[in-house]
N, C-alpha and C positions, 0 to 999 in steps of 0.2 A: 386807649383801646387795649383792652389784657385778653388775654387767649380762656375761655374758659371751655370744660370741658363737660359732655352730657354725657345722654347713652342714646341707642338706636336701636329698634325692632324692625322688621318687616310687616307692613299692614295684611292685614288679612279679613280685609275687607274694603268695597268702595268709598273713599271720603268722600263728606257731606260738602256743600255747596261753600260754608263759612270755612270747613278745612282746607278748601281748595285753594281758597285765597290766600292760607297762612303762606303757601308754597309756591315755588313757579308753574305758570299753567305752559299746556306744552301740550303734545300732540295724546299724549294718553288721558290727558282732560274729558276727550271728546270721543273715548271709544268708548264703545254697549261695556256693561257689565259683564258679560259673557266672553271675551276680550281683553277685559281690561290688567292690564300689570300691573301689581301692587307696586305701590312706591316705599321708599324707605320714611318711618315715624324718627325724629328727629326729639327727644325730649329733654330740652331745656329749662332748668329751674320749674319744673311743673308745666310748660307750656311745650303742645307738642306743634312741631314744622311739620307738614309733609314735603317732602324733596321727591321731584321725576327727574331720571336720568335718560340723557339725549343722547349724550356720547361718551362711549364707553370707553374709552383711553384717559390716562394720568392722573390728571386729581383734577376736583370738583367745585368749580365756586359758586356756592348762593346768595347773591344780593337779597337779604331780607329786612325787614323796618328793625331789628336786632343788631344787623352785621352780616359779616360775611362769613359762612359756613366752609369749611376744608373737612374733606372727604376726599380718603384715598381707595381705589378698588381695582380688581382685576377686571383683563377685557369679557373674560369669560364671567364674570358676577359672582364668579366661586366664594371669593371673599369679601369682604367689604370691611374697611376701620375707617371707623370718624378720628379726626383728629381732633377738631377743635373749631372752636365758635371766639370766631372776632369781634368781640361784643361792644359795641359805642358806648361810649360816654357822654351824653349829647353836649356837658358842661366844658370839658375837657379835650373828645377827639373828634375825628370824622374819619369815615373809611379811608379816606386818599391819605392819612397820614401816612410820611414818607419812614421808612426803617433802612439802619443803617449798623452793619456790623461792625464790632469795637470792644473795648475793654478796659478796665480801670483797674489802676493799682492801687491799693488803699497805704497809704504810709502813717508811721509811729503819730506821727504826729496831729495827726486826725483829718489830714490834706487828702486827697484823691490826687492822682494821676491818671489821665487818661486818653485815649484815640480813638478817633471815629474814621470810619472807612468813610472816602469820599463818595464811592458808588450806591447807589439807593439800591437796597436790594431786592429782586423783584417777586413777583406774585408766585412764581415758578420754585425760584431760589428759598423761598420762606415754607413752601410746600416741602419739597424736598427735604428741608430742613426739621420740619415737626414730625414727618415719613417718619426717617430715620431716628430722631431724638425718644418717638414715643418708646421704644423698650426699654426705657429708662423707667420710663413712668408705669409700663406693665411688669416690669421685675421688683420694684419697691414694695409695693405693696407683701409680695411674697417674703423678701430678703429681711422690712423689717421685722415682721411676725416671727420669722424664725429668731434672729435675733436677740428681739423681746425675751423670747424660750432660753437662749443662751446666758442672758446674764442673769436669769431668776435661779438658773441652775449653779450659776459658779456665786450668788449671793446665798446660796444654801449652801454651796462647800464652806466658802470664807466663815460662814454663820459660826459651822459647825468646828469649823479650828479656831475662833477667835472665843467662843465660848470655853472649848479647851483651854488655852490657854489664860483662861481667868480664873478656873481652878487651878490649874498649876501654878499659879501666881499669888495663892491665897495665903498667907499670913500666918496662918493657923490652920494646916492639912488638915488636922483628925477633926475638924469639924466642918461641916459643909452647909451655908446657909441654905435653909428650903427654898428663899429668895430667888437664889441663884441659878436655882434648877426648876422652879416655875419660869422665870425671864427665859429660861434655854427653850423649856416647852414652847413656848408661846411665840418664841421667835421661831423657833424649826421649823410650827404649826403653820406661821404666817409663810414664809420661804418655801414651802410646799406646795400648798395654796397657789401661792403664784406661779408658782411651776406648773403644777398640772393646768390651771386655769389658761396661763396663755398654750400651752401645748393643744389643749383642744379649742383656742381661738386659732392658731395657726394651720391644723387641719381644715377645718371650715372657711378659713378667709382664701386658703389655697385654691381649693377645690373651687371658690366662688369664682378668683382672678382668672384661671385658667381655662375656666365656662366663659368668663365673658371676653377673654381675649380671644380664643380660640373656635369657642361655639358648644352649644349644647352637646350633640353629640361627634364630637371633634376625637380623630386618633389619639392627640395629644390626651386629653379630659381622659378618655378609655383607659390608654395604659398609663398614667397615673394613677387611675386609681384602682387599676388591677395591680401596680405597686404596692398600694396601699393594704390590700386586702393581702396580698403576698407575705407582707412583714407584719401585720396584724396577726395571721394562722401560726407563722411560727415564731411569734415574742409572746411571751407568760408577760413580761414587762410590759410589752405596748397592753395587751389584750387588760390586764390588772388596774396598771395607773389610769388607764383610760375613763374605762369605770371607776376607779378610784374619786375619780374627780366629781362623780355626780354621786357619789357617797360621803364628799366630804362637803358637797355644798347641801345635801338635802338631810342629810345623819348627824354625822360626829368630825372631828377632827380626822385628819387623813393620815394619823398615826396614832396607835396606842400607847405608847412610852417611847420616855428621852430619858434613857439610861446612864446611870453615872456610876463608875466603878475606879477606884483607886487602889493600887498595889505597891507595896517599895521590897526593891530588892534584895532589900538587909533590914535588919531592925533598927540602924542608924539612919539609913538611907530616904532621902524625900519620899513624901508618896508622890506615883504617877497615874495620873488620870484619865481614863478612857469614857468616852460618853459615844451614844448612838442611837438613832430617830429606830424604832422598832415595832413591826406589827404583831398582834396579837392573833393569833389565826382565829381560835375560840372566840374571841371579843370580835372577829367581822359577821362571825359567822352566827352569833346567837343574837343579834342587835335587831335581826329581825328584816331586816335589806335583803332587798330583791336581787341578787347576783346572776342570778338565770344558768347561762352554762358554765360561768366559773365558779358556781358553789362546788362543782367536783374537782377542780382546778388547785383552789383555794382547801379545801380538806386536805391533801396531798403537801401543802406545803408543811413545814415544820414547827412546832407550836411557837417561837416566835423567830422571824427571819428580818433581815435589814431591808430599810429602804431604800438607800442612799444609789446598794448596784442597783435595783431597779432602774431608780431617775435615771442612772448613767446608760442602760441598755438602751431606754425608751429615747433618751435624748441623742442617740445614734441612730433610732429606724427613724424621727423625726429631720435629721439632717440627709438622711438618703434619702427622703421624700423631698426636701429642699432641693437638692443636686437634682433630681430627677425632674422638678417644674422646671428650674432655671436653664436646664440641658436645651429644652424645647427652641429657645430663641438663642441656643448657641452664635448658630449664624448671623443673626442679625447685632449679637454683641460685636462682632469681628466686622462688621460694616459700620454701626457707629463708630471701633476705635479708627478705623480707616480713615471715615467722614472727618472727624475731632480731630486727627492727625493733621489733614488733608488742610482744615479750616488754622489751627496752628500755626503751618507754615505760609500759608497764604497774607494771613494778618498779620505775621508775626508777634503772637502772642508771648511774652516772658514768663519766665515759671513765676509763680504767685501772682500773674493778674487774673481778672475773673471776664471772662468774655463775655459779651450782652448782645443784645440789640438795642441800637436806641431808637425812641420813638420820638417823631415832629424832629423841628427844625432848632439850632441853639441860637442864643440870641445874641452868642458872638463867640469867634473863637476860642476865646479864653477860657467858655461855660460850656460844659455840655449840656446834650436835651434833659431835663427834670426827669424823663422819662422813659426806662429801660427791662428789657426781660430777660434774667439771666439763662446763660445757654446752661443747661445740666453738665458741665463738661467734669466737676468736683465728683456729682452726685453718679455718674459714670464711674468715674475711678473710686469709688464706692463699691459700688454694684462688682466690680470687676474685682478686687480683691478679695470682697466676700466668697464672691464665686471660685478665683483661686482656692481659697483655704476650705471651702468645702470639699473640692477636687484633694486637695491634698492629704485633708484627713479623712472621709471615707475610702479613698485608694489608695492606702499605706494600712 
């Protein structure tokens, strides 16, 4: 039985006679149309549940021919988060399988160590448990998109010193293979690319996560992205490479020249190499691209200027849009470390074991159950130092 995860809308309309059945029938089954309370649409792998709620305190279990559905909501219906779908395995489990918390230690030698809590632990307890666990699983998605953005950025710094350093390393200064300085183009070219590209995958996937955790038009969604729009009016950098990007996938390369210049400071003296990823202001501008309001933006700049501070600006107002989503579920990071804490000392957990649940019965002391889901407690202190070092370098 593994935990899978869907999505849910609210209906907004009466379900039909055959959707009635997908879901439990109950007292708004049998009110008029005029009357009647939409239920929550449940969409699993393409197939939709409808769910009626009866009583509105804690969390929500639906026996359906699938599993058992966990929903957690307010008593007021303010909010509503689905957790998760306990999906049978007909081969393998059955709902009453019994869950038992524990954890295993993996040792050098390819053996496992491990302990199972003697207590089964209950419908309530496991609720509780996915509650709390999910802002794990709603800040990922955000943490690794930016992420992504960080190391395309610092794979175009390393790019561009390790290139240097292969002219300065050359054999024969006064001559410089053309080779060498197409490989540089083409690499920058590529390390650019990936920069901009996941930078405007990380805006969008943002803006998507914190729609569907928070709500269409949700405080949180608002001022984020009157964030967004904040650091956007006053960054030339955000506002440029932003567009940049959809001139270097529909146009030309996202840089005009990868400059190489070598100087020595005595006539004996080695040459020293300077190289730099550069735009052409004339060359965006006569290519014939639709730039809209930055064609007056972009005249203004100098006929050619670096890219490099740009990327470095843009990848600042994209880390205070980071800090600014993940700010949202402050609290509830500070209740999972709590919960994680709390569960630690309970089990007694060892540093390096990985805590699970296990699923079904073992088939002797010796063995554990085959069958286990790990808690997030790694992917946590993840999330949680990411978070730190955001904190730390936009507020420095």
């Amino acid at each position: 039985m593994a935990l899978r995860v869907g999505t849910w809308r609210q209906a907004r309309r009466a379900p039909t006679r055959r959707e009635k059945t997908n879901g439990r029938r109950g007292e708004d089954d049998t009110r008029s149309r005029r009357s009647w309370r939409p239920p929550i649409i449940l969409v699993l792998a393409g197939q939709e549940i409808w769910i009626w709620f009866h009583d509105l305190r804690g969390h929500f279990f639906e026996e359906t021919g699938r599993g058992v559905l966990l929903v957690s909501y307010s008593e007021s219906m303010k909010w509503m988060r689905f957790i998760g779908v306990y999906e049978m395995n007909q081969a393998t489990s059955s709902i009453t399988d019994v869950r038992r918390l524990g954890y295993y230690i993996p040792q050098r030698d390819g053996t496992v160590d491990f302990a199972v809590h003697g207590k089964v632990a209950s419908a309530d307890v496991l609720a509780e448990l996915h509650e709390i666990i999910s802002v794990v699983f709603n800040l990922q998605p955000i943490i690794f998109a930016f992420d992504v953005i960080d190391k395309n950025y610092q794979e175009l710094a390393t790019s561009l010193e390790a290139h240097l350093l292969q002219f300065n390393n050359l054999a024969t200064q006064n001559v410089v293979p053309i080779s060498i300085g197409m490989d540089g183009l083409v690499l920058v070219a590529q390390k650019v690319s990936n920069f901009l590209s996941s930078a405007s995958a990380f805006l969008a996937q943002t803006e998507r996560q914190l729609r569907c955790v928070h709500g269409d038009d949700s405080p949180e969604l608002n001022m984020w992205n009157e964030r967004r729009k904040n650091l956007h009016a006053n960054s030339f950098s955000y506002r440029f490479l932003y567009e940049l990007r959809n001139f270097a996938q529909h146009r030309s390369l996202p840089l005009s020249n990868f400059n190489i210049s070598g100087e020595r400071s005595s006539k004996d003296a080695p040459m020293v190499f300077k190289t730099g990823a550069l735009i052409l202001r004339d060359g965006l501008l006569e290519d014939g691209y639709d730039w809209k309001k930055l064609q007056v933006e972009i005249q203004k700049q100098p006929s050619e200027f670096k890219l490099l501070p740009l990327t470095t600006e843009y990848l600042h107002c994209l880390r205070q849009l980071c800090l600014e989503a993940v700010k949202f579920q402050d609290a509830r990071l500070v209740e999972c470390a709590r919960y994680f804490g709390a569960v630690r000392r309970t089990l007694k957990i060892p540093v390096g074991a990985v805590p699970v649940i296990f699923v079904g019965e073992s088939t002797s002391k010796e063995i554990p159950p085959s069958r286990f889901e790990v808690i997030p407690m790694d992917q946590f202190a993840y999330l949680l130092q990411a978070y730190l070092q955001l904190i730390k370098v936009c507020e420095t």
